[in-house]
NUBAZA-593226 format. One record per residue (C-alpha): residue in one letter; residue number from 1; chain; z, y, x. Coordinates in nm, 3 decimals. Layout:
N
residuo:num:cadena:up:north:east
A:NUM:A:Z:Y:X
...
This chain:
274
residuo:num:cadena:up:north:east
X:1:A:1.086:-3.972:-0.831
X:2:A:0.793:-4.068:-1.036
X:3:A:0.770:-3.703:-1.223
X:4:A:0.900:-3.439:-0.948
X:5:A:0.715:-3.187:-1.150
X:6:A:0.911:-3.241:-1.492
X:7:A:1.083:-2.953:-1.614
X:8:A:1.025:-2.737:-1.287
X:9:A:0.920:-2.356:-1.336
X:10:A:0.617:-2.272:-1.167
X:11:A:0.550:-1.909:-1.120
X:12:A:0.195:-1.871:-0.995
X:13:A:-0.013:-1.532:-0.948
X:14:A:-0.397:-1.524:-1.029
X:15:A:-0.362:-1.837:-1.228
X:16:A:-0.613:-1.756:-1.524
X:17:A:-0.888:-1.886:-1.333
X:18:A:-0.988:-2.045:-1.013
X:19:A:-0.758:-2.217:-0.775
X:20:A:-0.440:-2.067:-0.919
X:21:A:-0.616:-2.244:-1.260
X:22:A:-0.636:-2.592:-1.061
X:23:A:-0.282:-2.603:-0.879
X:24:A:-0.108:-2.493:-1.272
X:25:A:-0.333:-2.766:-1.471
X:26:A:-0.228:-3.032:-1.160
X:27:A:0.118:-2.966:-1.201
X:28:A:0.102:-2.928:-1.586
X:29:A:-0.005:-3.284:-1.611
X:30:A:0.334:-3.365:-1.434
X:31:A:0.522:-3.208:-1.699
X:32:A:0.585:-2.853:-1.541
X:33:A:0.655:-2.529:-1.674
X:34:A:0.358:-2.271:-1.549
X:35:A:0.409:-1.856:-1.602
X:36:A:0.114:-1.776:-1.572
X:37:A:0.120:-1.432:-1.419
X:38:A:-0.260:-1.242:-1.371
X:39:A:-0.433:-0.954:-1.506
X:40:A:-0.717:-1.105:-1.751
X:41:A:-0.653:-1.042:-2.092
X:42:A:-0.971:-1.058:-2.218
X:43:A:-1.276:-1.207:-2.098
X:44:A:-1.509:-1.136:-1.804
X:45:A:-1.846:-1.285:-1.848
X:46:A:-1.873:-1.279:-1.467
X:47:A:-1.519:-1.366:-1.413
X:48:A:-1.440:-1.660:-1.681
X:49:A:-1.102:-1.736:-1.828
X:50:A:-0.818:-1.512:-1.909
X:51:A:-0.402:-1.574:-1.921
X:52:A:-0.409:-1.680:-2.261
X:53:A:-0.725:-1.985:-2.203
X:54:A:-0.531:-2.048:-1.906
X:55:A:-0.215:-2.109:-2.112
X:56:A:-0.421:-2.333:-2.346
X:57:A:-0.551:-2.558:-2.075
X:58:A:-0.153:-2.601:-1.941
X:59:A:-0.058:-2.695:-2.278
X:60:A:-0.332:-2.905:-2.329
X:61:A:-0.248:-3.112:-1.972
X:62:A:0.116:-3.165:-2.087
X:63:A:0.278:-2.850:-1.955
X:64:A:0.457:-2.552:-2.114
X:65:A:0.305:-2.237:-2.057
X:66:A:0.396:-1.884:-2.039
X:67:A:0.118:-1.600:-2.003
X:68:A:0.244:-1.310:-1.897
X:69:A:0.016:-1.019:-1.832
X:70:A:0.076:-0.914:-1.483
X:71:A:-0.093:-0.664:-1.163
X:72:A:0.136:-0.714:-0.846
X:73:A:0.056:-0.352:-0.758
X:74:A:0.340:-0.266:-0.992
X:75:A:0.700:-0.366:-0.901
X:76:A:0.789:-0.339:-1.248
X:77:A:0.517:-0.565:-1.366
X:78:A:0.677:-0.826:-1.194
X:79:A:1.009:-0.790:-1.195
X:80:A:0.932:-0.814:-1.615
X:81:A:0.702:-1.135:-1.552
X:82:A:0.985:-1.280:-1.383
X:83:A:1.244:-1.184:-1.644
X:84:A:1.038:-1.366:-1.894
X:85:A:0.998:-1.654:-1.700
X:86:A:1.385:-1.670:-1.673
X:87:A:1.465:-1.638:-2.033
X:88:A:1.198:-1.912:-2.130
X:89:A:1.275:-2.133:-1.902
X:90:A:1.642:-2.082:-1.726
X:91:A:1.520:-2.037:-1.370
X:92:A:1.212:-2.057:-1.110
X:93:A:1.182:-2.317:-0.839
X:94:A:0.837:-2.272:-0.712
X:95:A:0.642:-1.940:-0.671
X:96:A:0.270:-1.971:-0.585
X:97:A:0.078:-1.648:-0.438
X:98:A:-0.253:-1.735:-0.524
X:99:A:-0.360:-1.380:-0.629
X:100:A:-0.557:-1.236:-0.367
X:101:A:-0.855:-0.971:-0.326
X:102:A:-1.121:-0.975:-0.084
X:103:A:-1.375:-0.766:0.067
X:104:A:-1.614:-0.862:0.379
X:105:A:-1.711:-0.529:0.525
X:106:A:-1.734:-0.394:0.834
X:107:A:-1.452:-0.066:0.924
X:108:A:-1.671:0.206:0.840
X:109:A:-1.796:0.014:0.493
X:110:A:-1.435:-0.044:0.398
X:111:A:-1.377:0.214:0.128
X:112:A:-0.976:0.354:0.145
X:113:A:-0.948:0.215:-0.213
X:114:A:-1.120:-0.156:-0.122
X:115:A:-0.848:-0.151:0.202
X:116:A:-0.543:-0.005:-0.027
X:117:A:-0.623:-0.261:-0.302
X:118:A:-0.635:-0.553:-0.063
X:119:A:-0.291:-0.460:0.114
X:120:A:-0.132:-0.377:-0.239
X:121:A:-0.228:-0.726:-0.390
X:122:A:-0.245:-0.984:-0.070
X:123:A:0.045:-0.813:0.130
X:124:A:0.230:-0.587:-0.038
X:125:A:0.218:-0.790:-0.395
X:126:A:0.303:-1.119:-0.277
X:127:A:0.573:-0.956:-0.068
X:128:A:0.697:-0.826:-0.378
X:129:A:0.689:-1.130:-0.605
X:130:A:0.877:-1.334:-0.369
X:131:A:1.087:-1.109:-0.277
X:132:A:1.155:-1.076:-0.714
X:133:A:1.191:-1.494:-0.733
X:134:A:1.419:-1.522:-0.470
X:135:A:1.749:-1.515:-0.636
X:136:A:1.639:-1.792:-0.863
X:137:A:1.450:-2.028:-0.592
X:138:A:1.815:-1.992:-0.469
X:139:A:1.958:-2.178:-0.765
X:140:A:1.622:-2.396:-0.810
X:141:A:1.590:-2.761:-0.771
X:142:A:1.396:-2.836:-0.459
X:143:A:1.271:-2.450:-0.412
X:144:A:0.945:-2.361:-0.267
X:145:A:0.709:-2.083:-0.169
X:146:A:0.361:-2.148:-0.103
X:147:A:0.092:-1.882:-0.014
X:148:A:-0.303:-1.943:0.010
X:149:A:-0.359:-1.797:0.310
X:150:A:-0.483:-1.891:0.617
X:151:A:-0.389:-2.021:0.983
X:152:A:-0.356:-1.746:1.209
X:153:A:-0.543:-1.710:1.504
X:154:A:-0.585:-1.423:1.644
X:155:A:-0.961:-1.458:1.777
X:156:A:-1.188:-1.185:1.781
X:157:A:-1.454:-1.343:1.571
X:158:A:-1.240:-1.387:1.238
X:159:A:-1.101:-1.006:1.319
X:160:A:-1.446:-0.826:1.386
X:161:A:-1.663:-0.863:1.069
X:162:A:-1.415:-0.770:0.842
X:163:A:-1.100:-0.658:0.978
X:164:A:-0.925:-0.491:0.650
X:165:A:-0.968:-0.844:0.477
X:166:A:-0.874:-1.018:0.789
X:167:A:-0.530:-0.843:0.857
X:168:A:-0.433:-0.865:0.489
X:169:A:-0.510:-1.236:0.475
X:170:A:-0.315:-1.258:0.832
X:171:A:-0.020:-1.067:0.675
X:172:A:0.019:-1.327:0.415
X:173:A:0.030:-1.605:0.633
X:174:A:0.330:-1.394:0.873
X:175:A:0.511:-1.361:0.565
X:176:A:0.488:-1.718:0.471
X:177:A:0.615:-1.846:0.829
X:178:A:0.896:-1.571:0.796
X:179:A:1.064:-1.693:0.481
X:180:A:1.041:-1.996:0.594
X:181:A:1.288:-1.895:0.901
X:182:A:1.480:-1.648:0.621
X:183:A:1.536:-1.901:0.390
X:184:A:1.566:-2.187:0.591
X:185:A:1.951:-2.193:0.534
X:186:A:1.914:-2.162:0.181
X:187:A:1.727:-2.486:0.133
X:188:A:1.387:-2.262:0.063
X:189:A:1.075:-2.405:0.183
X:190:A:0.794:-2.158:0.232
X:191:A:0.424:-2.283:0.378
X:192:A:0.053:-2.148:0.361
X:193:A:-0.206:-2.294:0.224
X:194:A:-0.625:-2.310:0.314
X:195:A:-0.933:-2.459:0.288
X:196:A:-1.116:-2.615:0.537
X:197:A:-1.486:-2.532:0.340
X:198:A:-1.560:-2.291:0.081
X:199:A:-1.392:-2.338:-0.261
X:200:A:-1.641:-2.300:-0.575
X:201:A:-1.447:-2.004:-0.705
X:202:A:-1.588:-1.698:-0.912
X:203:A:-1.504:-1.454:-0.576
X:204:A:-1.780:-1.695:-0.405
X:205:A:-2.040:-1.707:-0.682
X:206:A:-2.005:-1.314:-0.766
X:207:A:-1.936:-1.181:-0.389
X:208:A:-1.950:-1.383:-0.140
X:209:A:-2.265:-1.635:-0.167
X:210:A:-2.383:-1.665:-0.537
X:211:A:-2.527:-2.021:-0.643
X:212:A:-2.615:-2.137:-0.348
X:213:A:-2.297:-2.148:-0.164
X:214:A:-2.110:-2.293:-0.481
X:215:A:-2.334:-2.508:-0.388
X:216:A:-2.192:-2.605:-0.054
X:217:A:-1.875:-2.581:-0.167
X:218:A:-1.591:-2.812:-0.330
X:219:A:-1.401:-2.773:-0.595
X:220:A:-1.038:-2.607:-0.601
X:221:A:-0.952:-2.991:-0.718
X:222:A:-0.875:-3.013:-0.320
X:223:A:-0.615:-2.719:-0.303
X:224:A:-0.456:-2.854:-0.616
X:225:A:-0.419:-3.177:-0.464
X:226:A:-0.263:-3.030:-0.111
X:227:A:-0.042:-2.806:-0.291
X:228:A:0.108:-3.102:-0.540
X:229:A:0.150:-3.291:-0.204
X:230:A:0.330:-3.021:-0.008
X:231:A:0.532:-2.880:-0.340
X:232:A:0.697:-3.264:-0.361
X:233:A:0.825:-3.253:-0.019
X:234:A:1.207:-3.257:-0.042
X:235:A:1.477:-3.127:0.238
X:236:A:1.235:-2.938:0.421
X:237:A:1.037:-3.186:0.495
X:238:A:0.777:-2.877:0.525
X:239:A:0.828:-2.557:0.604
X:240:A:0.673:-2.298:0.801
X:241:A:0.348:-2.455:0.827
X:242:A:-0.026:-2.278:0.766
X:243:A:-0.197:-2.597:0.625
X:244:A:-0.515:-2.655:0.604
X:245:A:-0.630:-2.878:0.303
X:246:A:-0.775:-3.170:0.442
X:247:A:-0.473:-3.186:0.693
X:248:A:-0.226:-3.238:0.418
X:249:A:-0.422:-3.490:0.244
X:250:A:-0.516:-3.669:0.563
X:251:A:-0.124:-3.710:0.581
X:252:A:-0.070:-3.932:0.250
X:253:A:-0.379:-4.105:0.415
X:254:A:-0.650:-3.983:0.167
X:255:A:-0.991:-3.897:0.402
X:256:A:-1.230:-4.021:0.161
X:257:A:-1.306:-3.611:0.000
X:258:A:-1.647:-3.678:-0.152
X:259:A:-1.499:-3.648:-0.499
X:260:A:-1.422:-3.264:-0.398
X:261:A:-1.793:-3.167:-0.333
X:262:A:-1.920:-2.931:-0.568
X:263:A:-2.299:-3.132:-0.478
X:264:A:-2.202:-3.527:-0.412
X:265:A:-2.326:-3.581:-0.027
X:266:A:-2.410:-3.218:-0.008
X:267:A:-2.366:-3.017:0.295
X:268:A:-2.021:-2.829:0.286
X:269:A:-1.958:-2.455:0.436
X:270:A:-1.678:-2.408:0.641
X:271:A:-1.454:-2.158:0.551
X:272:A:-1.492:-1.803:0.712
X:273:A:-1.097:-1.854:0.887
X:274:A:-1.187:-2.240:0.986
């Protein structure tokens, strides 16, 4: 299967920019079809890159593109995203929840509307998206899930410094594990995704670490990589897993990962979950 890519529907969330950017252009050049399914319309200085430069960078890597405007705080937002991506393309047959929001503060600096938005989007937004795809991973070819979230382990270092974030991340990775067991019947593979260090991503540059940890970070090259890897797996091959990047690459027996660093021989920071 030299093109497992060709002609598959890719629905990915938070894809105008970032990681969700990386995994669409990686599959693009494979011949996919990417709905590209995230707020930005128009362009944040701070932020970069919107749907529609998004779209231009699929079409531009050999993919068809569809930009659809969507928040997954709204049910209906999605459940028209998806429609769309059904009558452009016949079907879905992978959905990526990439879109995610994150805030590392302490309980009593957690603001209601900072721990609402981060439970609408990373729990209650993926739940909804896959929940929307469902009936057409059902009729796709090779069907898969795959969530960036991370392993769960429930140690009270990861939990105490910013326990809002934590849970929510924690929530996506429960869900991931439990389609896998839902679906399992149905042919539907479902796995999470992480990184081992931090990924030079705008939420690390504008609130997490500015310049400097960009710095000390790779690029989201490495979760594109891991996810084209895991997303060719046929029959199950893997399923209810919480990967961690360098894991699934060590598998096809890549461990050389200088090309990833952001600095070439520069020290790397290891992800807050790691």
């Amino acid at each position: 299967m030299p093109f497992p890519f060709q002609d598959k529907t890719v629905f990915i969330t938070g894809a105008s920019r970032g990681i969700g950017k990386a995994i669409a252009l990686k599959l693009a050049k494979e011949g996919a079809n990417i709905v590209i399914a995230a707020k930005s319309t128009e362009e944040n200085p701070k932020l970069g890159g919107t749907i529609f430069s998004a779209a231009d960078e699929v079409a531009a890597a050999g993919g068809k593109a569809l930009p659809v405007q969507t928040d997954i705080r709204f049910e209906e937002q999605i459940q028209q995203a998806v429609q769309l991506a059904v009558e452009k393309f016949g079907g879905i047959d992978i959905v990526i929840n990439n879109a995610s929001a994150i805030q590392l503060t302490g309980t009593e600096q957690t603001e209601v509307k900072r721990f609402d938005l981060m439970h609408s989007i990373n729990v209650r937004g993926t739940f909804l998206v896959t929940k929307t795809c469902i009936p057409f991973l059902r009729k796709g070819v090779n069907p898969h899930i795959l969530t960036l979230s991370p392993p769960i382990h429930l140690i009270p270092k990861w939990l105490g410094p910013h326990v809002a974030y934590t849970m929510s991340k924690f929530n996506m990775s429960m869900m991931a594990m439990g389609w896998a067991e839902e679906f399992k019947q149905e042919g539907i593979a479902s796995n999470a995704l992480w990184p081992r260090t931090t990924i030079d991503t705008a939420a690390v540059r504008n609130l997490l670490g500015g310049e400097a940890l960009a710095k000390m970070s790779r690029t989201p090259d490495i979760l594109a990589d891991a996810a084209y890897f895991i997303l060719s797996k046929t029959n199950l091959q893997y399923t209810g897993n919480t990967f961690i990047d360098e894991e699934v690459l060590a598998k096809e027996g890549i461990t050389d990962l200088s090309k990833y660093a952001v600095v070439p021989g520069g020290q790397l920071f290891t992800d807050l979950f790691v």
